[in-house]
C-alpha positions as CSV (number, residue, x, y, z in Angstrom):
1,X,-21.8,-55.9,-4.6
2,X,-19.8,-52.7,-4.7
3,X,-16.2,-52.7,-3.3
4,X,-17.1,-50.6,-0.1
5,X,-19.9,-53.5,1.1
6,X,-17.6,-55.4,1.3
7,X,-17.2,-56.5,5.2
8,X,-14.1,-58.0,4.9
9,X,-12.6,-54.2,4.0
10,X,-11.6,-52.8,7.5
11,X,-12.5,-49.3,8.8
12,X,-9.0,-47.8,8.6
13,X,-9.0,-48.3,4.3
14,X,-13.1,-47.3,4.2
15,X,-12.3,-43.9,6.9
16,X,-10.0,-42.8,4.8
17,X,-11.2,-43.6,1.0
18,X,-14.0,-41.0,1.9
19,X,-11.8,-38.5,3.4
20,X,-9.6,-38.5,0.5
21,X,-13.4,-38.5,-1.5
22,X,-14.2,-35.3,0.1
23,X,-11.0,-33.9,-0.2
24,X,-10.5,-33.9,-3.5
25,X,-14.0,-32.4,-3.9
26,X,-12.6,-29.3,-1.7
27,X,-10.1,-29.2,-3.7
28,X,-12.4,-28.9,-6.8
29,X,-14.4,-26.7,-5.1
30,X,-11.3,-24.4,-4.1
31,X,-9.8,-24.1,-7.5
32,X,-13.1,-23.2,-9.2
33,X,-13.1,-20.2,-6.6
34,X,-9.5,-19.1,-7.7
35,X,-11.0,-19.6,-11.6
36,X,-14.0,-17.4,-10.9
37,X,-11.9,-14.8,-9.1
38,X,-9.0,-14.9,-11.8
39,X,-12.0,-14.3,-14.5
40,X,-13.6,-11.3,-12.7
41,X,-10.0,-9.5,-12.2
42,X,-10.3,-7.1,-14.3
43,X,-7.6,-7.3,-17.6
44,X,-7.2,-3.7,-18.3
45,X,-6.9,-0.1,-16.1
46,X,-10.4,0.9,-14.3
47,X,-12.5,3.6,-16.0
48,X,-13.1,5.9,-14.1
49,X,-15.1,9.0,-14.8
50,X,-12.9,11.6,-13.1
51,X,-9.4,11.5,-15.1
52,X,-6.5,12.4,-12.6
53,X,-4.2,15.5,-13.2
54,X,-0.5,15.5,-13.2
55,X,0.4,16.4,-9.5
56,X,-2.6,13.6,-9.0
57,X,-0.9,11.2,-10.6
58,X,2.4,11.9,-9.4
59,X,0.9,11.1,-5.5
60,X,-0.8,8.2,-6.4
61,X,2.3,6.4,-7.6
62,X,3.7,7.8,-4.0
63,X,0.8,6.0,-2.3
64,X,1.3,2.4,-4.5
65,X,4.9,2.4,-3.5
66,X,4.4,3.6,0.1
67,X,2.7,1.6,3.1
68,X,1.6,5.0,4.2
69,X,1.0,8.4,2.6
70,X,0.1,11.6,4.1
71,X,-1.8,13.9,1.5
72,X,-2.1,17.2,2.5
73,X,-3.2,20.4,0.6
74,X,-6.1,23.1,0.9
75,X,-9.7,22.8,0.5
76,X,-10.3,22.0,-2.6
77,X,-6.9,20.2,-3.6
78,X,-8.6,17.1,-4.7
79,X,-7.2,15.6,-1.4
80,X,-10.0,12.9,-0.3
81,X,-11.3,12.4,-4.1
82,X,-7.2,11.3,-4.8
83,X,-7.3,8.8,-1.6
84,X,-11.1,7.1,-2.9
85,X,-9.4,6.7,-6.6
86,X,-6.4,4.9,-5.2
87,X,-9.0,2.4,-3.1
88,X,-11.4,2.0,-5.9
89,X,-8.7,1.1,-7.9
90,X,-6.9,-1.7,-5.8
91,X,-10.4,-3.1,-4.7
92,X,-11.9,-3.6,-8.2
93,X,-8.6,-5.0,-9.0
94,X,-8.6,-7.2,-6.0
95,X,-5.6,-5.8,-4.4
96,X,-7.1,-5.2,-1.6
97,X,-10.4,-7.1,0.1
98,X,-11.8,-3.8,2.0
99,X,-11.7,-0.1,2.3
100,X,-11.7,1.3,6.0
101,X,-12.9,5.1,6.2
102,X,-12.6,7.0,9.9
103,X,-12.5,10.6,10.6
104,X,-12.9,12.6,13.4
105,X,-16.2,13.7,14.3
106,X,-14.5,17.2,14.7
107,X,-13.5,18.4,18.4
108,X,-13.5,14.7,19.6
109,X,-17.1,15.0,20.4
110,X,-19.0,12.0,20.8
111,X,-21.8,10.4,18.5
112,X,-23.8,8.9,20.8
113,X,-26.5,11.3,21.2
114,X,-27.2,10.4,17.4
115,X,-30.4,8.5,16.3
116,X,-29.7,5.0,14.3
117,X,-26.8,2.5,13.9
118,X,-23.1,3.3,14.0
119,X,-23.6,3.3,10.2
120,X,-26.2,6.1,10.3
121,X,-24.3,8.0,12.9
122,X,-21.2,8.7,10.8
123,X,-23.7,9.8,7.6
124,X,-23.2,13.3,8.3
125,X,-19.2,12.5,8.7
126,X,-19.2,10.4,5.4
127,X,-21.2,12.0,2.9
128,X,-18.0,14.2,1.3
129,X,-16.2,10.6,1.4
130,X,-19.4,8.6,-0.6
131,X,-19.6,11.6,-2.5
132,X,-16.3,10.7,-3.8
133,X,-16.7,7.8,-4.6
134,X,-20.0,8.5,-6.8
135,X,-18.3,10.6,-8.6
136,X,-15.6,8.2,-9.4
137,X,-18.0,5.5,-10.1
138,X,-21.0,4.4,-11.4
139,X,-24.2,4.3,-9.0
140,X,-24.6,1.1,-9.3
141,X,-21.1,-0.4,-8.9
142,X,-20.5,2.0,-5.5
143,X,-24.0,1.3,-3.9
144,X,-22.8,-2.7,-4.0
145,X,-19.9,-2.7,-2.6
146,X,-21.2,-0.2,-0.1
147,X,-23.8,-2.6,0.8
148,X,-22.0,-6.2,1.1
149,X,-19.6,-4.6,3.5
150,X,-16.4,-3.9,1.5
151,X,-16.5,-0.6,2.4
152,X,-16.2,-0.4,6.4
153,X,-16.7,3.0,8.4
154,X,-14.7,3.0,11.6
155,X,-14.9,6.0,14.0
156,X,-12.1,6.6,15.8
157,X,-13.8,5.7,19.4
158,X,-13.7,2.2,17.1
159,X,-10.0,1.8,16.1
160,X,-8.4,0.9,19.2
161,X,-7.2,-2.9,19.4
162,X,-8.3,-3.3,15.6
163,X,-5.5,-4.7,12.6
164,X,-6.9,-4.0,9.3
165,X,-5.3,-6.7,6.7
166,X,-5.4,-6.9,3.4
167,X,-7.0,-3.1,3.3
168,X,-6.9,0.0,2.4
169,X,-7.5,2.8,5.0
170,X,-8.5,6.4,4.3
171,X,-7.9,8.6,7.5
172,X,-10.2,12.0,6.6
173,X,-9.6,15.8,8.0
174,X,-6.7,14.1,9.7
175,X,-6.0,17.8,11.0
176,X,-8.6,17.5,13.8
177,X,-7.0,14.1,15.1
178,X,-4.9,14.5,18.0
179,X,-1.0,13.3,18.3
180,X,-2.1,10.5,20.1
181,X,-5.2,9.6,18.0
182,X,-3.0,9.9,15.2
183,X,-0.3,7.2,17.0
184,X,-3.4,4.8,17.4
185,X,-4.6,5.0,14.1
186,X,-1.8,4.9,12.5
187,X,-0.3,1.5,14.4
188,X,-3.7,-0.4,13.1
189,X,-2.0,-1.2,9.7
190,X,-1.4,-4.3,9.1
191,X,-0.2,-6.6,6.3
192,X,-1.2,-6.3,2.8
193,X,-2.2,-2.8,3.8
194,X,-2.4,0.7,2.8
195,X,-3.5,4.0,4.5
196,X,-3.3,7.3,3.0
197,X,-4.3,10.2,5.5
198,X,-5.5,13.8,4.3
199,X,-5.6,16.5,6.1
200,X,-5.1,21.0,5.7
201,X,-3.3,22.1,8.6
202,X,-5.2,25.5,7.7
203,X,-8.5,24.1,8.4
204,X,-7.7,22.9,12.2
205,X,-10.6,22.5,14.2
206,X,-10.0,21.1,17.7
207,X,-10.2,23.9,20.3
208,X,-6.7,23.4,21.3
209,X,-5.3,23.7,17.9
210,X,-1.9,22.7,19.1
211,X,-3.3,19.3,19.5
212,X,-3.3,18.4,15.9
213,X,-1.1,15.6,15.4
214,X,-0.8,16.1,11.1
215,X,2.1,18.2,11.2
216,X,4.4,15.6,13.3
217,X,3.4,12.5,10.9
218,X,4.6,14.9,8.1
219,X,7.5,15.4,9.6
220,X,8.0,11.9,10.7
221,X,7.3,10.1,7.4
222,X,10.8,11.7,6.3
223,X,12.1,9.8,8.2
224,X,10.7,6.4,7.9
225,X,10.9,3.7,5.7
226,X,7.5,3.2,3.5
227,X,6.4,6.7,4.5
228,X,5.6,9.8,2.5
229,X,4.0,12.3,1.9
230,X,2.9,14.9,-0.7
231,X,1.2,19.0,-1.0
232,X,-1.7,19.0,-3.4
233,X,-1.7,22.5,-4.6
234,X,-4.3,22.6,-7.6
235,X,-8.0,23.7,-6.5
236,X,-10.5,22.2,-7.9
237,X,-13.1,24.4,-7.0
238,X,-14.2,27.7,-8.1
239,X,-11.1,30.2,-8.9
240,X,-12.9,32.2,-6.1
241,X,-11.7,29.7,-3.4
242,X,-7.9,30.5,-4.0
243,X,-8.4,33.9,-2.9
244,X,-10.5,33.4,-0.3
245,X,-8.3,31.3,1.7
246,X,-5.4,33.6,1.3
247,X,-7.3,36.8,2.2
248,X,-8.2,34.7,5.3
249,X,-4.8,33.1,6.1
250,X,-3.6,37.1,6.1
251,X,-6.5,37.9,8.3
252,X,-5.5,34.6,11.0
253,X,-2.3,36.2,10.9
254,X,-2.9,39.1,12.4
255,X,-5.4,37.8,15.3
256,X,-3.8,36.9,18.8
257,X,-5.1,33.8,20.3
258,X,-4.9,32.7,23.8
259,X,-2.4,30.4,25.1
260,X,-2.8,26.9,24.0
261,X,-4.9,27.8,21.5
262,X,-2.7,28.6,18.3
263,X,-4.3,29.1,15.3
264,X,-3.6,26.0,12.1
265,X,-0.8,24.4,15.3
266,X,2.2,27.2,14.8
């Protein structure tokens, strides 16, 4: 007869034998976890297959040492492709569990009149973003983290009474988000947490361009602890682009808008 038929054992001892039996196998089960997770950390730096320039480099450590970053820059600066290197990097290295993407569907318009779900919605919004990240990545690696849900898309319509922990946030075109969008987004950080937002004030596309919020969270992260920000000023597209945007910028200049309605926020 085993110890545990015995009758003359009371309830209290037998309860609590088994407890102590199944907690020790949560236990077991618990630290083989935090084994399997310690073995797929990665030892050594991500590979990615874009290599970073100087200036690049220079914002990323910005962004590591900063709870928030504001990238800005002209098209082209690399902006967006920067932010999605930073979050591939922390994720695959387990700094971080998620990364969150929002940006403004341009104009605050709404999205409802879309076909599909929220996911298909934003497609047309996120495709520069997932472009990104393929080009950082391989295929495969990007398409699985894209479907067990470690990368989240958020529209803005969607931020209010979130906290992302233990995330990284990438705010998008953050030009065409409003001062007070830009205060609710920004307030969703939580602990653990990083956001870097991009943004070209020379690309503003809200009708009211005064609206933009980018150039006050510029000018605020100055000012406040774990805040920063940084100019991009390398294009990475054709050479052609550089002059295009200055002849244009000389051709804004000249053009009188109506009240309410400055052109790039001046």
């Amino acid at each position: 007869m085993y110890w545990w038929e015995n009758n003359s054992l009371n309830c209290f001892t037998k309860k609590y034998f088994f407890m102590g039996e199944n907690q020790s196998a949560k236990n077991k089960e618990l630290t083989e976890r935090i084994k399997d997770e310690k073995i797929d950390k990665p030892k050594g730096p991500i590979r990615f297959q874009i290599q970073l320039n100087e200036e690049q480099k220079t914002a990323k450590e910005k962004i590591l040492n900063n709870a928030i970053t504001i990238l800005s820059g002209k098209a082209g600066s690399g902006k967006t492709l920067l932010a999605c290197q930073v979050a591939l990097d922390l994720l695959f290295k387990k700094s971080i569990h998620k990364i969150i993407i929002t940006r403004p569907t341009v104009s605050k318009e709404e999205i409802g009149f879309l076909p599909g779900d929220l996911r298909e919605k934003m497609e047309p919004w996120m495709q520069p973003v997932y472009a990104n990240f393929y080009q950082l990545y391989n295929k495969e690696k990007i398409d699985k983290i894209l479907e067990n849900g470690q990368v989240e898309i958020v529209p803005l319509a969607f931020m209010r009474g979130r906290t992302f922990l233990d995330s990284f946030i990438i705010v998008d075109e953050a030009q065409n988000c409003t001062n007070e969008q830009m205060e609710m987004i920004t307030s969703r950080l939580g602990l653990r947490s990083k956001m870097v937002v991009c943004g070209d004030t020379q690309q503003v596309d809200l009708k009211y361009k005064g609206e933009s919020g980018f150039k006050f969270l510029i000018s605020a992260s100055k000012k406040i602890k774990d805040m920063d920000s940084y100019t991009l000023l390398t294009n990475h597209r054709h050479p052609v682009v550089d002059g295009l945007l200055e002849a244009y910028e000389e051709f804004y200049e000249t053009i009188s808008y109506p009240s309410g309605s400055i052109k790039n926020g001046k």
